[in-house]
C-alpha positions in Angstrom: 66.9 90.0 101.2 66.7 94.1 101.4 70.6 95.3 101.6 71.1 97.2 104.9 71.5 100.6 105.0 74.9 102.1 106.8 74.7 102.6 109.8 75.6 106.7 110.4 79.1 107.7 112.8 77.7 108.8 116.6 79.4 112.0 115.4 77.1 112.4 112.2 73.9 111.7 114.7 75.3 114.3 117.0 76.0 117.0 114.1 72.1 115.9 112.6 70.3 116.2 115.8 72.5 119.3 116.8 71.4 121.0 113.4 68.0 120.2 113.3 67.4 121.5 116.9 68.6 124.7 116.1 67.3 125.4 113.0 63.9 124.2 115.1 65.3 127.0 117.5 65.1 129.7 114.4 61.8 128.3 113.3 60.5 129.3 116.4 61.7 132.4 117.0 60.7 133.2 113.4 64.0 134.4 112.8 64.6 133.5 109.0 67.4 134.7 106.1 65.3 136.6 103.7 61.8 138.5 104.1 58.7 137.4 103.3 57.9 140.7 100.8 61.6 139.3 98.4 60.6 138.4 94.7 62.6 135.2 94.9 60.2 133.7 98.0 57.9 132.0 96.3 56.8 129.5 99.5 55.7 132.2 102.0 55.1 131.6 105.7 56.7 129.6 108.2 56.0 125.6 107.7 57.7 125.2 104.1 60.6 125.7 105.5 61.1 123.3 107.7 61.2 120.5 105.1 64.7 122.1 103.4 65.6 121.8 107.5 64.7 118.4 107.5 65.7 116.7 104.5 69.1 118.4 105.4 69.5 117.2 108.8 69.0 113.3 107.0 71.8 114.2 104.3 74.4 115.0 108.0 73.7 110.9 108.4 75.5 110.7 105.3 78.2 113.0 105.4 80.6 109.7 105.7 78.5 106.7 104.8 77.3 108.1 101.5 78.8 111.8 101.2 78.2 111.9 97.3 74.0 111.0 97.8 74.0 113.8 101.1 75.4 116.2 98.9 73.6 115.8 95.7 70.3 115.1 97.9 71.7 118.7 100.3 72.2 120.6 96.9 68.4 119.7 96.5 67.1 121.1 99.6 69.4 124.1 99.6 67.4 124.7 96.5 64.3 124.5 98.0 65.6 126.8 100.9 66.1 129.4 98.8 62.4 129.3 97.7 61.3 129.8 100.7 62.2 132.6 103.8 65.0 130.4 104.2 66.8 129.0 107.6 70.5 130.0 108.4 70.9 126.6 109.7 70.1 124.7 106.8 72.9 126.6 104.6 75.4 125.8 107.3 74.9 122.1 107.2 75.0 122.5 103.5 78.7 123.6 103.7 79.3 120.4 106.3 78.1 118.3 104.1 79.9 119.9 101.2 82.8 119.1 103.5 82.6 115.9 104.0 82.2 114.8 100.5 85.1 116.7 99.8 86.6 114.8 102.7 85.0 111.6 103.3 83.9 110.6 99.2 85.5 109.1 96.4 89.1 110.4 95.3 87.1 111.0 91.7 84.3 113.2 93.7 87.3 114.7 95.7 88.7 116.0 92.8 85.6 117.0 90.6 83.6 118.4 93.5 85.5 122.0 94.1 86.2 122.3 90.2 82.6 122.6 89.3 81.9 125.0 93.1 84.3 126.9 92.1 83.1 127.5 88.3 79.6 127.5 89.8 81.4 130.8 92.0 82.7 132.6 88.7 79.4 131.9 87.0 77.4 133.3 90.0 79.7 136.3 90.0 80.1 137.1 86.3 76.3 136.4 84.7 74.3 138.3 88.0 76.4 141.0 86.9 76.3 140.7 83.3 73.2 141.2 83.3 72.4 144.0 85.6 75.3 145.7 85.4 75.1 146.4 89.2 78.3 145.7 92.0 75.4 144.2 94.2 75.4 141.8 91.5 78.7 140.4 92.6 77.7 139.4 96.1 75.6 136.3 94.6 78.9 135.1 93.4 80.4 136.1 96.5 77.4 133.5 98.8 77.8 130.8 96.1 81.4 130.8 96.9 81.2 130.7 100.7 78.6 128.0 100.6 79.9 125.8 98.5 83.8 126.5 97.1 85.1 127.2 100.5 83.9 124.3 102.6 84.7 122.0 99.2 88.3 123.8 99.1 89.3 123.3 102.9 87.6 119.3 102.7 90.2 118.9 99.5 93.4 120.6 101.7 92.3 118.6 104.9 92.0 115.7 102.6 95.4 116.3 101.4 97.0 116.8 104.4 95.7 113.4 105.6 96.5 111.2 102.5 100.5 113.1 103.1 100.2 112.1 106.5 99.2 108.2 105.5 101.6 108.3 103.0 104.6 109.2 105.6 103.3 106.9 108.3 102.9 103.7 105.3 106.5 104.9 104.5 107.8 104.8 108.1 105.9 101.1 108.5 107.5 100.4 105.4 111.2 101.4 106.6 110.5 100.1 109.9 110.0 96.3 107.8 113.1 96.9 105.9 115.1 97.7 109.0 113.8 94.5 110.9 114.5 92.4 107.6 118.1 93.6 107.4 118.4 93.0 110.4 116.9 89.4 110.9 119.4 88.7 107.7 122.2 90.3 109.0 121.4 88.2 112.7 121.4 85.3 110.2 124.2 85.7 108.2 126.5 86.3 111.3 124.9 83.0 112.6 125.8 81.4 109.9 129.6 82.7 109.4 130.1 81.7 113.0 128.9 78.3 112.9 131.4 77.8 109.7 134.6 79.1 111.8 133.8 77.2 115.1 132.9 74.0 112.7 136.5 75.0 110.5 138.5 75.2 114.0 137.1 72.5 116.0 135.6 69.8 113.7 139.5 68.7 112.6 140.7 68.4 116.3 137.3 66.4 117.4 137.4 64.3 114.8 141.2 63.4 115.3 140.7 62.9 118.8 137.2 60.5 118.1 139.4 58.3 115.9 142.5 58.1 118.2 140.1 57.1 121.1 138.0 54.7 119.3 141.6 53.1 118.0 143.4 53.1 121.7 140.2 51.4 123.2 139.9 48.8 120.5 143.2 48.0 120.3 145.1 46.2 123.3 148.5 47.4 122.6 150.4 49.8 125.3 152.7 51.7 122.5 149.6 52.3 120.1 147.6 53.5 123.1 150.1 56.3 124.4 150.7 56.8 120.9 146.8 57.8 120.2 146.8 59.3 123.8 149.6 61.6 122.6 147.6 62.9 119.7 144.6 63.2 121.6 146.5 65.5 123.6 148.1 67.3 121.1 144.5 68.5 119.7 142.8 68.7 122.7 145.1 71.4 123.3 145.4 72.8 120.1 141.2 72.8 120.0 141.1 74.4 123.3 143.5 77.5 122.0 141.1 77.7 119.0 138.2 77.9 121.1 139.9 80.7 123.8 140.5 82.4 120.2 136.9 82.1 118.6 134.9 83.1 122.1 137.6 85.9 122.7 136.4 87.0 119.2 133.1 86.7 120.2 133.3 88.7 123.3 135.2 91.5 121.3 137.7 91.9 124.0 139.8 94.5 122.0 140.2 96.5 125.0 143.6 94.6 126.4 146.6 94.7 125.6 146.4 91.6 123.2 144.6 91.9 119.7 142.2 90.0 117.6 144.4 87.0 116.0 145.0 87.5 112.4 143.1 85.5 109.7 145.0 82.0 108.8 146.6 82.5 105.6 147.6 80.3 102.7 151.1 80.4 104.3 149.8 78.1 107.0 149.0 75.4 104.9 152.2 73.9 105.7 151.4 73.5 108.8 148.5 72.3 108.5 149.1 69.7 106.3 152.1 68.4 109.1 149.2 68.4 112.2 146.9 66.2 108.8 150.3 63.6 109.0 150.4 63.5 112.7 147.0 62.5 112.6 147.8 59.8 110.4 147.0 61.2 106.6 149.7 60.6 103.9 149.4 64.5 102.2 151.0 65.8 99.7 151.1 69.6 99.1 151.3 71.0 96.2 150.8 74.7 96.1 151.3 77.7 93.7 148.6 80.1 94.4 150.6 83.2 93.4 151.3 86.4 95.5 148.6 89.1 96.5 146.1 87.4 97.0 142.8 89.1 98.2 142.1 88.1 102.0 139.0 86.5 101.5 140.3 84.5 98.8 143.2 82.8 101.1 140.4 82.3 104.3 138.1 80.6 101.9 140.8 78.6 100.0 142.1 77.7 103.7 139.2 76.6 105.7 138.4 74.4 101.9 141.7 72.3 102.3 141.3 72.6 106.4 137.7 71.2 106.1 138.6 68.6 103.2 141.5 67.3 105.2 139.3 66.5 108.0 137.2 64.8 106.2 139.9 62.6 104.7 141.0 62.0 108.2 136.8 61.2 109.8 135.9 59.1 106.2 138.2 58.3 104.0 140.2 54.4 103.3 143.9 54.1 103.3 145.8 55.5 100.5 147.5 59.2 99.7 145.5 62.6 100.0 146.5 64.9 97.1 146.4 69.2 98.2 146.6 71.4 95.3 146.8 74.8 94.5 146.6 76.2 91.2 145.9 80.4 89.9 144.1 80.0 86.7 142.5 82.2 84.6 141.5 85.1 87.3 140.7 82.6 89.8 142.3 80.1 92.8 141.6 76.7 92.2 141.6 74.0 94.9 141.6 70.9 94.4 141.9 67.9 97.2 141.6 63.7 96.9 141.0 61.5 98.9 141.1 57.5 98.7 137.3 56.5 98.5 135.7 53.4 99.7 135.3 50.5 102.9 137.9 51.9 105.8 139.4 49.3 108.2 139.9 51.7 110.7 137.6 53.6 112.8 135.6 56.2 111.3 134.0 59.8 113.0 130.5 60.6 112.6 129.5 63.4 110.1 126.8 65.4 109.6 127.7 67.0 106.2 127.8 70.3 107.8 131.7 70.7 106.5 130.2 70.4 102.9 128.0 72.8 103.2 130.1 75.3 104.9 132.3 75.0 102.2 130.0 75.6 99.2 128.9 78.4 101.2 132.0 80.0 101.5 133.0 79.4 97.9 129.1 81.2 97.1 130.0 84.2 99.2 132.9 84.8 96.9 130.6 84.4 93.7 132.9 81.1 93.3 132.1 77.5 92.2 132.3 74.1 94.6 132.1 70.4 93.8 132.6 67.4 95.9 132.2 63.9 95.0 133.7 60.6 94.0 135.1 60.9 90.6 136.8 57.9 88.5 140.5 57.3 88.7 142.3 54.3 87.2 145.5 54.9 89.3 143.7 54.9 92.2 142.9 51.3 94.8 139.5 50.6 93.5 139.4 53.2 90.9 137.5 55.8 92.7 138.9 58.7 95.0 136.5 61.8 96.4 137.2 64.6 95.0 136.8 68.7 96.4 137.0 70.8 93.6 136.5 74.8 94.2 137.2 77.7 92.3 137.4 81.2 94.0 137.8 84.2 92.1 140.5 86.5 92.8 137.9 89.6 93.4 137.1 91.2 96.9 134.0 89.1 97.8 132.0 88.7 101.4 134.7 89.1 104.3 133.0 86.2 106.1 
């Protein structure tokens, strides 16, 4: 099967037909661009050149299908013009379709093309004259140079001006990418930070108030069941303040006459391990982080033992839950227990999100995180789950 030939721009028909009915126009008018009695004519009369014409008017189909054939196949015929009385059309369309190969070709032709017009201009200027030693000697260099260095010059600056001009716009498209991924990351990332501190402030109220209820309704005992009530209460409410706090946060009401509430701090642990014995944990604290500590060192290190000691309360069987804080070696260590194994009282549903918002915020802080049941001889059963993390003491991700 013959390959198909391209198909030429409407604008390149246009520019062919245009050119061919005027140089037609000349033809007739037998207006021409040299007399018939010059030296250099060599095919006299009228009809030879109209081929030149016509073989110029096909090479304007290819100014920008094939601009390197229409301007090795124009060079041709601009030849052959010059052999004849010549048509002033035909030399124009020779510079358009100098042009456009300039313009339209290759980036190789780009470059070659007004390198050689242009020592194809010094030659026509300085061998004419060399050898007749005459200044009207010069103005062959000077038409060489019109027809071909100046349309092969302007195609290479328009050229130019257009690869710039893709070049900026890819840039922009580029930068306009970048800008949407940061901020789809950045969406993300917030996302993420804000399901870890409304999981952090709720999850250990929920879960004590799931394991109180499921306790007062399955036991039948009046004391035990305004006992659990009473707890229920006390982290209902306690969960609600959170809330108020985390959505007034969110709403970034900083215009009243109350600010943002501060960070927890490793000074709260105290209390936090008194509301994990309200709810029924046997903890023991035992913590010497140090003084100074970097802020996002003591959040991390707090929602860890917040987080662990709700998991103790949702999962873990009767026994002691060990809290301990250590500053080792450039870094915060954590370290919580738990009794693990078979529970004989009612246990919250999990979803492991607490683990992972933990690892997480020991990764922000370039730190290390390990959870797990470990071997313990001392312990009922001789297994307890262990929460190991290690944060260093550097300024990491606020979050």
């Amino acid at each position: 099967m013959a390959p198909r030939l391209p198909r030429p721009h409407r604008l390149d028909v246009g520019v062919a037909v245009g050119g061919l009915l005027g140089g037609l126009l000349l033809w007739g008018i037998g207006l021409g661009v040299r007399p018939a009695d010059e030296a250099v004519v060599l095919f006299d009369g009228r009809w030879p050149l109209l081929v030149p014409l016509v073989v110029m008017a096909g090479c304007e189909l290819l100014r920008r299908e094939a601009p390197r054939t229409g301007v090795l196949v124009g060079t041709a015929a601009l030849i052959a013009d010059t052999l004849t009385r010549g048509s002033l059309v035909t030399v124009i369309m020779y510079t358009d379709v100098m042009y456009a190969a300039v313009l339209y070709g290759p980036p190789a032709s780009a470059r070659r093309i007004p390198w050689i017009t242009g020592l194809l201009t010094v030659a026509g200027t300085v061998v004419p004259f060399a050898l007749w030693r005459t200044p009207e000697a010069l103005l062959i260099g000077v038409a060489v140079g019109i027809v071909s260095f100046a349309p092969a010059s302007t195609g290479l600056i328009v050229r130019n001006h257009r690869e710039a001009a893709d070049a900026a716009l890819l840039r922009a498209e580029q930068t306009a990418l970048l800008a949407e991924k940061d901020r789809v990351q950045a969406v993300t990332a917030e996302r993420s930070r804000m399901a870890r501190e409304l999981h952090d402030l709720v999850a250990n109220h929920l879960s004590a108030i799931a394991i109180h209820s499921t306790a007062a309704l399955s036991l039948d005992d009046a004391a035990t069941t305004r006992q659990a009530l009473g707890v229920i209460r006390e982290n209902s409410v306690a969960g609600l303040a959170e809330m108020r706090r985390l959505i007034g946060i969110l709403r970034d009401e900083g215009g009243g006459d109350t600010g943002p509430a501060a960070a927890p701090t490793l000074d709260g642990l105290g209390a936090l391990v008194d509301g994990a014995r309200a709810n029924g944990l046997d903890v023991t604290l035992d913590a010497a982080p140090g003084e100074n500590l970097p802020a996002p060192v003591e959040l991390a290190a707090y929602r860890i033992v917040q987080e662990s000691l709700t998991n103790a309360l949702k999962h873990a069987s009767k026994g002691p839950v060990h809290v301990r804080l250590a500053r080792q070696a450039g870094a915060l260590r954590v370290r919580v227990t738990s009794p693990y194994g078979d529970r004989d009282t009612p246990r919250a549903p999990g979803s492991g999100a607490g683990l992972v918002g933990m690892r997480e915020r020991a990764a922000l802080l370039h730190g290390t995180f390990e959870a797990g049941a470990v071997a313990d001889p001392d312990a009922a059963g001789g297994t307890i789950w262990a929460v190991c993390a290690t944060l260093p003491l550097t300024e990491g991700d606020p979050a």
